[in-house]
C-alpha positions, 0 to 999 in steps of 0.5 A: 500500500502507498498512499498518496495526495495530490497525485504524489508518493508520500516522501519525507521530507515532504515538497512542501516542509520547511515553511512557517507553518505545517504542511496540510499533508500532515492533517490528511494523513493522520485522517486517511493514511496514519500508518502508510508507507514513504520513502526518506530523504535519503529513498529508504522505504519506512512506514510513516505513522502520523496519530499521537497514540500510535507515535507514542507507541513506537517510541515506547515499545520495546517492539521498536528498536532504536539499536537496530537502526545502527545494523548494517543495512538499516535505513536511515533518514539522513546524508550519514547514518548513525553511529553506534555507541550513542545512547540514540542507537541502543536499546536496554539493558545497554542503553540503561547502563550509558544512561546511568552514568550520565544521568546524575548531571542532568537531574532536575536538581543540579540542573535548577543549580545551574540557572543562574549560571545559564541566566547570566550566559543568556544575558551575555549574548543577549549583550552580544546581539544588542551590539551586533546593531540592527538588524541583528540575527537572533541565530548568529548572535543568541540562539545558536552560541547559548546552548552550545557554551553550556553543553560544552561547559557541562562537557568540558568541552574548551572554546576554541573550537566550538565553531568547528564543532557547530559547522560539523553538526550543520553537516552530519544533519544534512538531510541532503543525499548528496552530502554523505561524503560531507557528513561522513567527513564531518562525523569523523572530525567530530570523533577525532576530535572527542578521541584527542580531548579524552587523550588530554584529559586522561594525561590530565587526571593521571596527575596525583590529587586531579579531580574530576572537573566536568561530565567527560572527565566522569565518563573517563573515570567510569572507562578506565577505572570501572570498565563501565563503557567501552572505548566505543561508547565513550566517544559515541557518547560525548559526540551524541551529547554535544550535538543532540544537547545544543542543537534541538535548544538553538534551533527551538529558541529560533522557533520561539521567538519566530512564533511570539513575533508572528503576532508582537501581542503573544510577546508582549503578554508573556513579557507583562506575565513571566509566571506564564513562561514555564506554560508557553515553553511547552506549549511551544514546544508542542506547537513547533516542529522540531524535525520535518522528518520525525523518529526511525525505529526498526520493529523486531516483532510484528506490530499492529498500529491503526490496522496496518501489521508492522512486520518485523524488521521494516522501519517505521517513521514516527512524525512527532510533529503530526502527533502534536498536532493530533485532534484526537489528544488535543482541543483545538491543537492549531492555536497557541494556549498558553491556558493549555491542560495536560499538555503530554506533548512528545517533543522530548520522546516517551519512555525509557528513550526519553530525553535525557536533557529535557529538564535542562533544555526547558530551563535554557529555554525558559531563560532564553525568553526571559532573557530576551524580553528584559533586553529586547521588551518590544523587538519586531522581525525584521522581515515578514515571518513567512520569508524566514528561511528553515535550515533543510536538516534533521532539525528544524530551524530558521536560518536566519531572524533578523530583529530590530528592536529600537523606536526609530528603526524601519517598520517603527 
């Protein structure tokens, strides 16, 4: 079975993806096809599956594997598949042990003990795009280099590569076929690089009195004192981390304030009303998409979603993004709420796989629009939302916002 629409296979992306808004498509399928086949980007065929209560059982049954995804042969929606030894290729009990070992850095807890400190970095480059001059670009200036400084920090990650860093990240989650060498290049820099700092940091800790500084030096403890993960694992580990930690934050809060100026009301009443923020993050993150592809998983048994047998071995595309927007789990899923009750989104995933940052990238968020509307209480796009420009990537998010935000600026 292939459904179609307008005459065309359904293909992911789809033609008309990375716009403001949601393609129509996205509707139709859930109404008429919510388990139906497509091909990736990269043409591997899965089956796309669309209605919340089928996405949260891919992403939650043990049925859907994330581990198979790394086999040979499996499909993959990207220029490069991925690599294992990530904690986004592995299933329990391996994916429980990782877990374990990092866990700890990203309880609500500590993470509530490094606000202030994520409050002052946001007010830094908050500083920084109010320098650059008008029109300024949130994404150069503030939403990209904010997360990145705090997962390298908590990484221990130095500064003087973080521009590498970032560029080889914008590469491995090319959508685009034709950059598998590229991404490939890229993810081989990235690993290099984690290969030469674990080598530092372990000249570093073998120096009698050294203690542990930062999450890598944890993990290299947990290596070669315990033997609690493999050489393998250690690198997968910290490039998965650094990539998937800043990445998804800088393109949401891109994301975020596109749709607050869309309509300057939305901004003004969350500036007037900051207890509102905690809500409207979550509302965001439910509104926005963070990918226009969704979640690869491969089922190792067969599975019955929406009367559509999954067969073991066949890969399946959750659409997180259509489930978000599912009539059936939310009134009215097309209008921003701030009022909004019992809002399970899925944009963090569900089960054991999910998010283990989550706590942190709400709090980044929440002081990111905090932040912002202290510095900038009534900035403006400084073209129309509809021109804004997405980056064609495994995540979502603009290229560019420009803003003006002065009295006597254009528009004003």
């Amino acid at each position: 079975m292939t459904a179609s629409r307008d005459g065309y296979e359904i293909r992911l992306p789809l033609p008309d993806a990375f716009t403001l808004d949601p393609s129509p498509t996205w509707a139709w399928l859930r109404q008429e096809a919510p388990v139906t086949r497509a091909r990736t980007a990269t043409g591997h065929p899965v089956w796309l599956v669309t209605r919340y209560a089928d996405v949260k059982t891919v992403l939650s049954d043990p049925r859907f594997s994330r581990a198979a995804v790394v086999r040979p042969g499996a499909p993959f929606p990207a220029a490069t598949p991925p690599r294992p030894g990530t904690l986004m290729a592995l299933d329990p009990p391996e994916h429980s042990r990782l877990r374990a070992l990092v866990s700890p850095t990203f309880t609500r807890r500590r993470v509530e003990q490094l606000r202030p400190w994520i409050r002052q970095l946001a007010e830094k480059y908050a500083d920084q795009l109010l320098a650059a001059g008008e029109p300024a670009d949130l994404v150069r200036w503030f939403a990209r280099p904010f997360p990145l400084e705090v997962m390298c920090v908590i990484l221990g990650v130095p500064d003087r590569q973080r521009d590498d860093l970032r560029r080889w990240t914008d590469v491995v989650y090319s959508l685009n076929a034709a950059d598998a060498e590229p991404a490939g290049a890229a993810y081989d820099a990235m690993e290099d690089y984690f290969r030469d700092l674990v080598r530092a940091k372990r000249e570093r800790l073998a120096t009698p009195g050294v203690q542990p500084e930062d999450l890598l030096d944890e993990l290299i403890l947990a290596r070669d004192g315990a033997d609690r993960l493999s050489e393998t694992e250690l690198i997968g580990l910290s490039t998965s981390l650094l990539a998937a930690g800043h990445e998804t934050t800088a393109n949401q809060i891109g994301c975020f304030v596109v749709e607050l100026l869309r309509d300057p009301a939305r901004w003004e009443r969350l500036r007037r009303e900051p207890d509102l923020v905690p809500a409207a993050v979550e509302e965001l993150l439910r509104f926005n998409r963070l990918s226009e592809t969704g979640q690869l998983r491969i089922a190792v048994a067969d599975v019955e979603l929406s009367g559509q047998t999954i067969r073991t071995g066949e890969a399946v595309m959750a659409s997180v993004g259509a489930a978000n927007r599912d009539p059936e789990r939310f009134d009215d899923p097309d209008t921003l709420r701030w009022d909004r009750k019992d809002n399970a989104h899925l944009t963090f995933g569900y089960g054991v796989h999910y998010c283990l940052g989550a706590h942190l990238a709400r709090v980044e968020l929440a002081e990111a629009l905090l932040t912002l509307f202290d510095r900038l209480p009534a900035p403006r796009l400084a073209i129309p939302a509809e021109q804004i420009q997405w980056r064609r990537t495994v995540l979502r998010g603009p290229v560019e916002v420009p803003l003006y935000w002065s009295a006597d600026a254009p528009g004003r």
